[in-house]
C-alpha positions as CSV (number, residue, x, y, z in Angstrom):
1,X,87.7,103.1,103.5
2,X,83.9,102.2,103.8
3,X,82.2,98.5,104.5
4,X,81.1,98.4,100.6
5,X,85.3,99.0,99.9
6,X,86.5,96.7,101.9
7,X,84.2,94.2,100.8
8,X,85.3,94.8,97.1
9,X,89.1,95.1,98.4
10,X,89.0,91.4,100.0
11,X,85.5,90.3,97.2
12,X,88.0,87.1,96.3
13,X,88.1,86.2,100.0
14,X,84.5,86.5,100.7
15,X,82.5,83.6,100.8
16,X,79.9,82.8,98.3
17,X,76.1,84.7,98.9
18,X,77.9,86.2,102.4
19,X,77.9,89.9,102.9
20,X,81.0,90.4,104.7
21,X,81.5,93.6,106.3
22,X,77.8,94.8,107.5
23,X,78.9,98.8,109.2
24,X,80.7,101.2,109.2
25,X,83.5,103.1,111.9
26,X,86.6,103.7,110.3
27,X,88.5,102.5,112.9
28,X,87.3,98.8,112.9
29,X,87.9,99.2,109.2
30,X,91.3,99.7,109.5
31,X,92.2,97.3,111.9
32,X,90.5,94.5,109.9
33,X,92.4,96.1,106.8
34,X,95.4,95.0,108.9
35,X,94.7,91.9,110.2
36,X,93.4,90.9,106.2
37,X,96.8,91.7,104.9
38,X,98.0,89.0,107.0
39,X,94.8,86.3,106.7
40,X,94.5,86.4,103.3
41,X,98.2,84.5,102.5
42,X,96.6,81.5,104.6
43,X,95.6,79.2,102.2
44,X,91.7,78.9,102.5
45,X,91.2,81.8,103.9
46,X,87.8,82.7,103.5
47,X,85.2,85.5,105.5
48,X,81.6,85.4,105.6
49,X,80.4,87.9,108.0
50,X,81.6,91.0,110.1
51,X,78.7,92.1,112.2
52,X,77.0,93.2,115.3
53,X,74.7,91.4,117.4
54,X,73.1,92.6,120.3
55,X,75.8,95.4,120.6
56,X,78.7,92.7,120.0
57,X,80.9,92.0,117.2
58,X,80.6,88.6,115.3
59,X,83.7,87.8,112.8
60,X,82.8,84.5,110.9
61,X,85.9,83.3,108.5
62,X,87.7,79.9,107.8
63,X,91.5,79.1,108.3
64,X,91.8,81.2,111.6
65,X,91.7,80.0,115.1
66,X,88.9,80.1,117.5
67,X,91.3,82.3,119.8
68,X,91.8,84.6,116.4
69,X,88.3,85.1,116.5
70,X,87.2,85.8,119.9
71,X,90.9,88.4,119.5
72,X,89.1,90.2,116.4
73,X,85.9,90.4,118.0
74,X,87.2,91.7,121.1
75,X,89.4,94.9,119.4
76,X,86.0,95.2,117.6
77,X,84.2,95.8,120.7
78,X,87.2,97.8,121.9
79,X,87.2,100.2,119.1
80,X,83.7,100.6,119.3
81,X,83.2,101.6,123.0
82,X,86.7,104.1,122.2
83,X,85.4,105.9,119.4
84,X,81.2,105.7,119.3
85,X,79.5,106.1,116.1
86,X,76.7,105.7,114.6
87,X,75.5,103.2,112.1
């Protein structure tokens, strides 16, 4: 799956004029994919951005935990420095 899929996949989640998911590795996208199926039966669930800045990841969403976020953001960083890519 690709940024611009999983964006349509989870469109009714994202937040209004956000971009979502902003790159591409497949294996962030897959985790997220994961993670999704289970955010997206809280009830305001809602993501805004998925990004990198200054080399680390930045997940922005509503009805998750500070601790869920910093968890995201660190397997983000994970699976980067695992499996390098290129934007």
């Amino acid at each position: 799956m690709t940024a611009e899929q999983f964006n349509e996949k989870y469109k009714e989640y994202l937040g209004k004029d956000h971009y979502g998911l902003d790159f591409e590795h497949p294996q962030v996208i897959e985790m997220l994919d994961k993670e999704f199926e289970e955010f997206t039966k809280r009830p305001g669930f809602k993501y805004y951005q998925i990004k990198l800045k200054f080399g680390m990841a930045r997940f922005y969403a509503d009805a998750i935990t500070t601790d869920e976020g910093y968890r995201i953001e660190g397997q983000i960083d994970d699976l980067i420095r695992q499996y390098p890519w290129t934007k």
